[in-house]
PLY file of the C-alpha trace (Angstrom):
ply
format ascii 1.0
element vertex 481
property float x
property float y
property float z
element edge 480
property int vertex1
property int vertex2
end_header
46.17 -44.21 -90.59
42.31 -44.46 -89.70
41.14 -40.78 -89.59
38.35 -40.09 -86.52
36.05 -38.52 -89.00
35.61 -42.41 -90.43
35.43 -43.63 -87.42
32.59 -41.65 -85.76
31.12 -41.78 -89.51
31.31 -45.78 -89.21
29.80 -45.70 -85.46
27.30 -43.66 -86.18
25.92 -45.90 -89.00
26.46 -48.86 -87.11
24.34 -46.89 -84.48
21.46 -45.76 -87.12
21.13 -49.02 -88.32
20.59 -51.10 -85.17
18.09 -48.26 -84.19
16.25 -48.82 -87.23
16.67 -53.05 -86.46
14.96 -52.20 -82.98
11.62 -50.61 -84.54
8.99 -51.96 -85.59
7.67 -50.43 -89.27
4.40 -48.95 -88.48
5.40 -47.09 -84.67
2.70 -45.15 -84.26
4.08 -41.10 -83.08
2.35 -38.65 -81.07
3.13 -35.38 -83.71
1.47 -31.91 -83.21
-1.71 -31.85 -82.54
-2.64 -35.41 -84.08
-1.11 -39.19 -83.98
0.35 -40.62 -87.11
2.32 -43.17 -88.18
5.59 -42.71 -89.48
8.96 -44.39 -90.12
12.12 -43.82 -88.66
14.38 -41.95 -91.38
17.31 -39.22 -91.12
15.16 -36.61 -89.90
13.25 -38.54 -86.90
14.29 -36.80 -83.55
16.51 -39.62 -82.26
18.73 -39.42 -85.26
19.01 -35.60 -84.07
19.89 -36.48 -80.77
22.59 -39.67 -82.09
24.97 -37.34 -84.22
24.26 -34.67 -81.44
27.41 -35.15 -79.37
25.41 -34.97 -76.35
28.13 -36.43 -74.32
30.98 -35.03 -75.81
31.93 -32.89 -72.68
31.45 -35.83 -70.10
34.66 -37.46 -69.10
34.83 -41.42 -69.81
34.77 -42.18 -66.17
31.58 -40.41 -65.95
30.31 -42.16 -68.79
30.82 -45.37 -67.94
29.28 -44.06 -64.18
26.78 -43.28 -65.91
26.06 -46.21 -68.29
26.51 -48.23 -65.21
24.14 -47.09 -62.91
21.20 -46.28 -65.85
21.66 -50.23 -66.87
21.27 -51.56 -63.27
18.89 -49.08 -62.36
16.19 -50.30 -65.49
15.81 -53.94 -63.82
12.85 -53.65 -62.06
14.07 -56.57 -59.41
17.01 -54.55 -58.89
14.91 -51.81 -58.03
12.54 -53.40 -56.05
14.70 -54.73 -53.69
17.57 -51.26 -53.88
16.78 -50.01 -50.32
16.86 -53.83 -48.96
20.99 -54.26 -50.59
21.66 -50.10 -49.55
20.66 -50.59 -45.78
22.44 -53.94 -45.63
25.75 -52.78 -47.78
26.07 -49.71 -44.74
25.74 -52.19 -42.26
28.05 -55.11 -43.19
30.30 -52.93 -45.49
33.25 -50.52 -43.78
31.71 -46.87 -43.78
34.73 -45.47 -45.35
34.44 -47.81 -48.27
30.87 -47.87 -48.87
31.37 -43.94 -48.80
33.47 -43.85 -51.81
31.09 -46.63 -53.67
28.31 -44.69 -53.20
29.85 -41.83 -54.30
31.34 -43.47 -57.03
28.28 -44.94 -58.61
24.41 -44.22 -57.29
24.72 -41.40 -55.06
27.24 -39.86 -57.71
24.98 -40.43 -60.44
21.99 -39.16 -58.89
22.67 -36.73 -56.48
24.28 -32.80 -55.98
26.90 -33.96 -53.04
26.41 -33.80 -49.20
27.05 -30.14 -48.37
26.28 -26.26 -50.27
29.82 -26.52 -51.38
29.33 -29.82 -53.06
25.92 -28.48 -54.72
27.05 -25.55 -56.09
29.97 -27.38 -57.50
27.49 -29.75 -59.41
25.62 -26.51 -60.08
28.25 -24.76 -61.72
28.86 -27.89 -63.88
25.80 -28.04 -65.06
25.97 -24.59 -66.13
28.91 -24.79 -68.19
25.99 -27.00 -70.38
23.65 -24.05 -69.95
21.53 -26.52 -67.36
20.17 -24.74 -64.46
19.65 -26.16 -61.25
16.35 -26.79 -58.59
17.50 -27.86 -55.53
15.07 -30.57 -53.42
16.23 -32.05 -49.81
15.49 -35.61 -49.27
12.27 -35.32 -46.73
9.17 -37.29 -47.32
6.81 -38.35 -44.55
7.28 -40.98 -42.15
5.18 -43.07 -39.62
5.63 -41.83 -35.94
4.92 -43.02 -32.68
3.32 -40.15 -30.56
2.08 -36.47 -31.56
5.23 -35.10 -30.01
7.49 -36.76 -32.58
5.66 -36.51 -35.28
5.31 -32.30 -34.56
9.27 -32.37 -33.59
9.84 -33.76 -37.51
6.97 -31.28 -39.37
9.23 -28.51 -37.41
12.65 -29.80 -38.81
11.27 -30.27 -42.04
9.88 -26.81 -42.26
13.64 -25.55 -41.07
15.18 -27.74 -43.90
12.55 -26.20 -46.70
13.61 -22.73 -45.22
17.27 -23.43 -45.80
17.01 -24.82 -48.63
15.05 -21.50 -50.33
18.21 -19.52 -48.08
20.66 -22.18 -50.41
18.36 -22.07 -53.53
19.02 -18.39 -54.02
22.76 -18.34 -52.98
23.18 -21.29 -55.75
20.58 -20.37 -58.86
18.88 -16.99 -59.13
15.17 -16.87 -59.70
16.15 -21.14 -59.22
13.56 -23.35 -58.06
13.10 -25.17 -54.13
11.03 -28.34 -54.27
8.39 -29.64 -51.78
6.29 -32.73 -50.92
3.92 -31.02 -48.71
3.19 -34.87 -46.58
6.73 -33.89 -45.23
5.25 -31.24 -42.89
2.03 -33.20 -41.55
0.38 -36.78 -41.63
-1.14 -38.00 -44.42
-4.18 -38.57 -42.98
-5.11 -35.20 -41.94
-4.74 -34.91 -45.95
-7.29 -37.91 -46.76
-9.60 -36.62 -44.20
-9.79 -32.98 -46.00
-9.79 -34.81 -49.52
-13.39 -35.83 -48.41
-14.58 -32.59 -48.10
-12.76 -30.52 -50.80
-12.59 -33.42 -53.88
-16.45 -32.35 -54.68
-15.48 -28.95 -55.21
-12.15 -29.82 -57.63
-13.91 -28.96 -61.19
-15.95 -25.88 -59.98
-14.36 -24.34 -57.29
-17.53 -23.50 -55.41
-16.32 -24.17 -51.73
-19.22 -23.38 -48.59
-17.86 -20.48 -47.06
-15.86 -22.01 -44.39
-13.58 -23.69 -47.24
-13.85 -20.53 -49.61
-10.61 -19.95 -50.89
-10.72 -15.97 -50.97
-11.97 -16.08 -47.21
-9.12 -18.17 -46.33
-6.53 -15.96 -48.13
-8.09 -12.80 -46.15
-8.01 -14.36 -43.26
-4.28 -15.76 -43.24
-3.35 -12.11 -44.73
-4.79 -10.44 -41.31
-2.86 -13.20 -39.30
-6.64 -14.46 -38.08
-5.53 -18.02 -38.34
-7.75 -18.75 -35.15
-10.96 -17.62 -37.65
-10.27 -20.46 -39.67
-13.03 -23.02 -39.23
-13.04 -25.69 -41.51
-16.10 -27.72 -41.98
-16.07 -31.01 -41.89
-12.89 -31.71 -39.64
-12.61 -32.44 -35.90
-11.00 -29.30 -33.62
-7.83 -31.50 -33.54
-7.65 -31.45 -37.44
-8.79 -28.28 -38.02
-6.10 -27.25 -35.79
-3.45 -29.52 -37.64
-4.55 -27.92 -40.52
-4.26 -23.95 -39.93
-0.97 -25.19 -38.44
-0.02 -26.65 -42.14
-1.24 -23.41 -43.72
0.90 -21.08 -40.99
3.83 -23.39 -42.55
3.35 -22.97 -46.05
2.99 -19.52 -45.79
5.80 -18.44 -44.22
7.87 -21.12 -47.04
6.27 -19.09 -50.10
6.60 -15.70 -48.25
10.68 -17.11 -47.96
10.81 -17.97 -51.22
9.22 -14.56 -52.31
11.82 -12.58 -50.42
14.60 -14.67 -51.31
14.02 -14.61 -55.42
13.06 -18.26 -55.56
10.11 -20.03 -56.54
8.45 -22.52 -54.85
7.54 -25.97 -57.05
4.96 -28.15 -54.75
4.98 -31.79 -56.04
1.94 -33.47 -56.61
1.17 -36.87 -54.65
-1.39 -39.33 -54.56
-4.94 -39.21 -55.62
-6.26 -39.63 -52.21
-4.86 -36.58 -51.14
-4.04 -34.45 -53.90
-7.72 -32.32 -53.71
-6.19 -31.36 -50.83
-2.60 -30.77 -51.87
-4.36 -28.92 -54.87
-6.67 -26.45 -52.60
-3.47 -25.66 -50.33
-1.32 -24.19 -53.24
-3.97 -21.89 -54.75
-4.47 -20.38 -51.85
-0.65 -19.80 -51.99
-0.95 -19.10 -55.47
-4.07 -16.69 -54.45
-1.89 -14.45 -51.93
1.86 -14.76 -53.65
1.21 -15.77 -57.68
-0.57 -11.87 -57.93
2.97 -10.29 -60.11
5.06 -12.83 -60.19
4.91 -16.06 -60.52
6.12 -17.50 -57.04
4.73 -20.66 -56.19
3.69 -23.67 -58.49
1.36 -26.58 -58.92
2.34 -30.20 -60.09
-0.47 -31.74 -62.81
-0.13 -35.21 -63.14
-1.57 -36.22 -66.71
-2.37 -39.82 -66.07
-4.98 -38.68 -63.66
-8.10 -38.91 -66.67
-9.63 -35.55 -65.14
-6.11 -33.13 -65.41
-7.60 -31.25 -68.24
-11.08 -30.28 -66.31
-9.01 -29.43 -62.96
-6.32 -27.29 -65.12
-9.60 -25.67 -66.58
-11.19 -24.82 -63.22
-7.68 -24.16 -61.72
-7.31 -21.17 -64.73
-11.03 -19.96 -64.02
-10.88 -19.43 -60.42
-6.92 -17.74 -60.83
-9.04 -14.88 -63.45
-11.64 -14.94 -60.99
-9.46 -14.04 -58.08
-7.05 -12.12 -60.04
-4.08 -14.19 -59.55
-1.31 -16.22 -62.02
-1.02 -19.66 -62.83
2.33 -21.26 -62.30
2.68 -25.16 -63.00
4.72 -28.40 -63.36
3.34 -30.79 -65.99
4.36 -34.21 -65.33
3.09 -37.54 -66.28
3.00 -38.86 -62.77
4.54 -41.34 -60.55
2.20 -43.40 -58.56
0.38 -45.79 -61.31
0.71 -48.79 -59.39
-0.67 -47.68 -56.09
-3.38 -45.83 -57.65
-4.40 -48.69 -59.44
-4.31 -51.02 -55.82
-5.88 -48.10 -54.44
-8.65 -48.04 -56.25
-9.41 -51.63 -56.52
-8.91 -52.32 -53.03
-11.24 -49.46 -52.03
-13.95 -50.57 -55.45
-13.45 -46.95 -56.64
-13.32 -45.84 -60.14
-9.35 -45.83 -61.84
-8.50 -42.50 -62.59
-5.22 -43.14 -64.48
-5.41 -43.64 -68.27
-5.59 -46.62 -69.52
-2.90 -46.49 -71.95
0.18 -44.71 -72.13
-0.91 -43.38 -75.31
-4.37 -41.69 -73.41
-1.27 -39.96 -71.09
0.82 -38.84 -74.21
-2.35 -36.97 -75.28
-3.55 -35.59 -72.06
-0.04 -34.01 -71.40
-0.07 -32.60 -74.94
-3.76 -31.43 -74.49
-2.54 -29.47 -71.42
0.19 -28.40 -72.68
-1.49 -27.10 -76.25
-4.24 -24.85 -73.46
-1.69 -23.74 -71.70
0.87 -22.24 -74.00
-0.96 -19.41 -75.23
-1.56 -18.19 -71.74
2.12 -18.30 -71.82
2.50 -15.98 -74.45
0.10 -13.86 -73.27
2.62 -13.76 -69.98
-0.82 -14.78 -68.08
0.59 -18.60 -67.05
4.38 -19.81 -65.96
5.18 -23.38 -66.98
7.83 -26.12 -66.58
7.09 -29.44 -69.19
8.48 -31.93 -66.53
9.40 -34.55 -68.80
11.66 -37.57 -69.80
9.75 -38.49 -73.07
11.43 -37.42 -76.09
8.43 -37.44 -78.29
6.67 -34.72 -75.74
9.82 -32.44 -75.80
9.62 -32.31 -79.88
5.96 -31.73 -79.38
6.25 -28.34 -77.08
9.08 -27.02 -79.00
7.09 -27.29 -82.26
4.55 -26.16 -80.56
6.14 -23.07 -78.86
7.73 -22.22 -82.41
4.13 -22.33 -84.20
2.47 -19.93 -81.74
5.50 -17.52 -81.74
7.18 -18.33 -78.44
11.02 -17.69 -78.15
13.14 -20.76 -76.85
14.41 -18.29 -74.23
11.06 -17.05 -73.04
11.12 -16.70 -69.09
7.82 -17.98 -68.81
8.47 -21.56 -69.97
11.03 -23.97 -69.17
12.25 -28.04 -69.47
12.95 -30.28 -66.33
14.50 -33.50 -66.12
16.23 -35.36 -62.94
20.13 -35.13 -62.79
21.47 -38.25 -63.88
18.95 -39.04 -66.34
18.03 -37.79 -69.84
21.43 -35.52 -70.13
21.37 -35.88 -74.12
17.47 -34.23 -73.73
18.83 -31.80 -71.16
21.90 -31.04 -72.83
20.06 -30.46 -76.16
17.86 -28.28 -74.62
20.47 -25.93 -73.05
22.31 -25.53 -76.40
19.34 -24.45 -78.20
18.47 -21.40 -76.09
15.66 -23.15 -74.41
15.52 -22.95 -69.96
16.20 -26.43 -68.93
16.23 -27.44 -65.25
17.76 -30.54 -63.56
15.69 -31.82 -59.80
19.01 -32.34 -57.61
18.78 -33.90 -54.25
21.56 -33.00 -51.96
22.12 -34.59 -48.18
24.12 -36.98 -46.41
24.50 -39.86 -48.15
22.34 -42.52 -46.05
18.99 -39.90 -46.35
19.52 -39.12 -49.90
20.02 -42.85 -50.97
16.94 -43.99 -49.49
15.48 -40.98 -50.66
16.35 -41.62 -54.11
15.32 -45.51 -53.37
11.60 -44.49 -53.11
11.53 -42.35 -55.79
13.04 -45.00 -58.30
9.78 -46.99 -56.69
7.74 -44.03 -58.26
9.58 -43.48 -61.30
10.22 -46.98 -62.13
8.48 -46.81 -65.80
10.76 -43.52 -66.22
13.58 -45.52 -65.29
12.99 -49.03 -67.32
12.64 -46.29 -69.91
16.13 -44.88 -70.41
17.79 -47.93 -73.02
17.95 -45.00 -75.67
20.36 -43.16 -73.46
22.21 -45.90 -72.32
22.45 -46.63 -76.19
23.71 -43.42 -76.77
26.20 -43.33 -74.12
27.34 -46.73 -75.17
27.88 -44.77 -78.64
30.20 -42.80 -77.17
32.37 -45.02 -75.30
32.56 -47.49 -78.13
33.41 -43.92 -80.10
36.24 -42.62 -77.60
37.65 -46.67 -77.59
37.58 -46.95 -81.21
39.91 -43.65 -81.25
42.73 -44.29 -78.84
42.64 -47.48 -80.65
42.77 -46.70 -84.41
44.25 -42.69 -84.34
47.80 -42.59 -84.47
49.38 -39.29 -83.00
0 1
1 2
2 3
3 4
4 5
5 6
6 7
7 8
8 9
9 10
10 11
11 12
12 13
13 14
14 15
15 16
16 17
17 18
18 19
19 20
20 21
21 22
22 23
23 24
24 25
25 26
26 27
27 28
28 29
29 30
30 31
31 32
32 33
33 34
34 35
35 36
36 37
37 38
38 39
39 40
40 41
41 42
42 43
43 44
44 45
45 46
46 47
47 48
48 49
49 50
50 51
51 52
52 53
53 54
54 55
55 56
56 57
57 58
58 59
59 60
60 61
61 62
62 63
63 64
64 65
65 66
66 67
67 68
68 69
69 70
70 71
71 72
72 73
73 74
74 75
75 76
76 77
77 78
78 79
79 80
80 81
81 82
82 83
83 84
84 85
85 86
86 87
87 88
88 89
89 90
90 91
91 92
92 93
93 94
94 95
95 96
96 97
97 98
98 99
99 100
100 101
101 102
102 103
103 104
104 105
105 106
106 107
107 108
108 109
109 110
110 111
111 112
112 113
113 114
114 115
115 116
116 117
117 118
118 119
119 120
120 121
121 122
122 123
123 124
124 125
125 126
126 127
127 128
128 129
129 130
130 131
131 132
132 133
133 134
134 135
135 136
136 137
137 138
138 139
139 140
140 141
141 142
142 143
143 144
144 145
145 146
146 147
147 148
148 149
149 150
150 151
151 152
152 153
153 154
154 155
155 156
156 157
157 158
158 159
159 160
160 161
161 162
162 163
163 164
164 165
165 166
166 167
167 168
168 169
169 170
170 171
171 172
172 173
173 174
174 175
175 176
176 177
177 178
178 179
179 180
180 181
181 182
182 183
183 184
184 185
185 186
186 187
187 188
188 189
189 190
190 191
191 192
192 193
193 194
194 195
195 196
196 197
197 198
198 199
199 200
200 201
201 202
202 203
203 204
204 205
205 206
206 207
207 208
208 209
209 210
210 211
211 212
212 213
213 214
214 215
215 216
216 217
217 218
218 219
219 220
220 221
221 222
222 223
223 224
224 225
225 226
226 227
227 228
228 229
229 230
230 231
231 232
232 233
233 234
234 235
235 236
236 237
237 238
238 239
239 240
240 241
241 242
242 243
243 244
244 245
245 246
246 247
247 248
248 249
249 250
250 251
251 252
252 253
253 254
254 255
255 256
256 257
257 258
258 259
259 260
260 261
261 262
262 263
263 264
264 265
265 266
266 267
267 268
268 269
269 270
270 271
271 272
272 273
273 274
274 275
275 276
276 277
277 278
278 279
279 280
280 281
281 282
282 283
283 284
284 285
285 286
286 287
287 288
288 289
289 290
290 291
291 292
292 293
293 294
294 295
295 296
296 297
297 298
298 299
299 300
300 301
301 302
302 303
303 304
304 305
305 306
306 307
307 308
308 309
309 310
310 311
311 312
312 313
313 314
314 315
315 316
316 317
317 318
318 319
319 320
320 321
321 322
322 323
323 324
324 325
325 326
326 327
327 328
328 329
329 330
330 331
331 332
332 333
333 334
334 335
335 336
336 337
337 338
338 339
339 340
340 341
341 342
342 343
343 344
344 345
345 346
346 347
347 348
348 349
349 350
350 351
351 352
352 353
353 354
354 355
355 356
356 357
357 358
358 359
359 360
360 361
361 362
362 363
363 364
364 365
365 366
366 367
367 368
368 369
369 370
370 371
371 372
372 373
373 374
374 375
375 376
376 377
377 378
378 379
379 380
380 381
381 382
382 383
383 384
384 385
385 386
386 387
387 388
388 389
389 390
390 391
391 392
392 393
393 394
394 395
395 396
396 397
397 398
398 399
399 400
400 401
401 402
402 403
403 404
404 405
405 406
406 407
407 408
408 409
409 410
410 411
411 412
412 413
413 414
414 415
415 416
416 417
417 418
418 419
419 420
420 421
421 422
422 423
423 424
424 425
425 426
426 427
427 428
428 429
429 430
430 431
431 432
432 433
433 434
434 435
435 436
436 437
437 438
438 439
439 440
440 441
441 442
442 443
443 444
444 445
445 446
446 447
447 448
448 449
449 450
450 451
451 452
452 453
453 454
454 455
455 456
456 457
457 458
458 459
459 460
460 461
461 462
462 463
463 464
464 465
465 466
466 467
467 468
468 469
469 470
470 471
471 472
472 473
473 474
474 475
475 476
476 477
477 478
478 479
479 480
């Protein structure tokens, strides 16, 4: 008789030592507030996470799901050519049956299920691993062919964001809703304001037409028609109030509703303009509570100087930070971007330079936190980052259940971080889509575009899942009732 304690025993040091075969003896780690070198031993944080039992609560099927999808889902070709194979499988496949393999593998690795039902199902799951839930709708702008159209989608779009702050709130209380603001205009009218406010993005000194107090006044009164903004055409200008009248009737939802409102960050080109839009949010809702929240992307080289000026102009004007730290998604069309257009790159050059620019903002931030001035979420699939904010937290004094800072990770991805981080005490949130199954795949097809060096990233968890399976197969075979 083979007992199970020598069997996990004998996995895990199977485990241990082809982890230790994998590394290379002088891996350099980012640790505190300084890089050294060190060598993987008993005490390294993957070791923590291998005799964790992360998984020990999933079923096999959902393993397997899971190790599945993550395996497929790292090939970059299979990736690149996902939305291609979906749109192709619905056509030539019979809708019933590419139903239940969707739900079977992608969409049911990835996604919350079609209806409010199905979400707060995958919600109260979650829970049961002390996981909480943000809710995001798969929207994301879209090239039209007339004005009329395009204004007939901003409108639905705007109804879905409401609905989902109605569903946010029935499902997770104080939860989040997420939004990409290019689903409620065009992207140009974006680019076009990025020209006028990028100048301003490390002082904050905007001419009076573009001053953000003025503008918060002014939408306060209901004077949107006072709104001139310099520097626009009456057609954008006009676009542009309308964008404001939008967003401020989401944050004043998601005020009245308990929920706050997490604004993703996009590309370069436009995100001076995505940046200006939420503080002025922030600037009317963020003055008690912390209601609606930026995205800083830390490849960007100048995050740290716009978090600065961010911070200055929110004690200036008397209102709270609230932020999403994330290390971004949109490397490779920055990069095109700025070639094509003979601009300066503003990502980092290494992935290193990003470890310590999310650490740097991270390490400025947290006091604030403490101080109950600044709200944060650390948005982030990296275990070396999530070792370096809870060491970090514990130094300065911060509890792992203070409200004022939390984890985030996409569902289906990173559980055994997630998981970890829900049985310690700490807040820990999983980004769920939910929607019918043909908008939600594609939707999740574009963002494995963006996230495609998060993905290619995940052969530690599909190492520890495989762990587990060879665990569980090991023990039907060898453990006599």
């Amino acid at each position: 008789m083979v007992s199970k304690v020598y069997v996990n025993g004998f996995v895990d040091c199977c485990f241990k030592k082809y982890i230790l075969n994998q590394m290379k003896p002088n891996r350099r780690f980012f640790c505190l507030s300084s890089i050294v070198t060190n060598d993987f031993n008993e005490k390294d944080y993957k070791f923590h996470y291998l005799n964790s039992n992360v998984f020990q609560s999933k079923s096999t099927k959902d393993l397997i799901r899971s190790f599945v999808v993550l395996k497929t889902s790292s090939i970059g070709r299979f990736v690149d050519y996902s939305e291609r194979m979906f749109l192709i499988g619905e056509k030539i496949i019979w809708a019933p049956l590419f139903r239940w393999l969707m739900k079977s593998t992608y969409y049911g690795n990835f996604a919350a299920g079609e209806t409010v039902d199905e979400a707060k199902a995958t919600a109260d799951k979650l829970k049961t691993h002390n996981v909480l839930t943000m809710l995001c709708v798969p929207i994301e702008s879209k090239k039209f062919s007339s004005n009329q159209e395009a204004e007939f989608e901003y409108e639905k779009n705007f109804n879905t964001v409401l609905r989902c702050i109605e569903e946010t709130a029935a499902i997770e209380s104080n939860g989040f809703a997420q939004l990409k603001i290019t689903a409620l205009c065009d992207k140009e009218l974006l680019v076009n304001a990025n020209k006028q406010l990028e100048k301003y993005q490390y002082s904050h000194n905007e001419d009076e037409n573009w001053d953000i107090r003025t503008v918060v006044d002014l939408i306060k009164s209901c004077q949107y028609s006072k709104i001139k903004l310099s520097g626009l055409s009456d057609e954008s200008n006009k676009k542009f109030v309308k964008l404001l009248s939008y967003l401020d009737k989401l944050a004043q939802h998601s005020a009245k509703h308990g929920v706050r409102l997490m604004v993703d960050a996009e590309q370069t080109y436009m995100q001076a303009t995505l940046n200006y839009l939420v503080l002025v949010l922030q600037a009317k809702y963020n003055k008690e509570r912390h209601i609606v929240y930026n995205t800083y992307q830390c490849y960007r080289k100048d995050t740290f100087k716009r978090l600065q000026a961010d911070h200055n102009l929110a004690k200036n004007l008397g209102f709270l930070i609230a932020c999403k730290t994330v290390r971004g998604a949109y490397m490779v069309e920055e990069k095109h971007y700025a070639n094509k257009n003979n601009i300066s790159d503003p990502i980092n050059e290494t992935f290193m330079d990003t470890t310590i620019m999310y650490h740097s903002v991270v390490s400025y931030l947290l006091p604030y936190i403490a101080n109950k001035e600044v709200s944060l979420m650390v948005a982030s699939h990296n275990e070396d980052t999530v070792l370096f904010v809870k060491e970090k937290m514990a130094e300065i004094g911060l509890k792992n259940n203070d409200r004022n800072i939390c984890f985030g990770q996409l569902y289906g991805m990173c559980d055994h971080v997630s998981y970890s981080l829900g049985k310690e005490g700490y807040f820990v949130y999983k980004s769920v889509p939910f929607g019918q199954i043909n908008e939600t795949l594609l939707y999740l097809v574009r963002r494995a575009h963006e996230n495609k060096s998060v993905i290619q990233r995940t052969n530690f968890e599909i190492l520890l899942i495989k762990k587990e399976l060879i665990k569980r197969l090991m023990g039907v075979k060898m453990i006599k009732s």
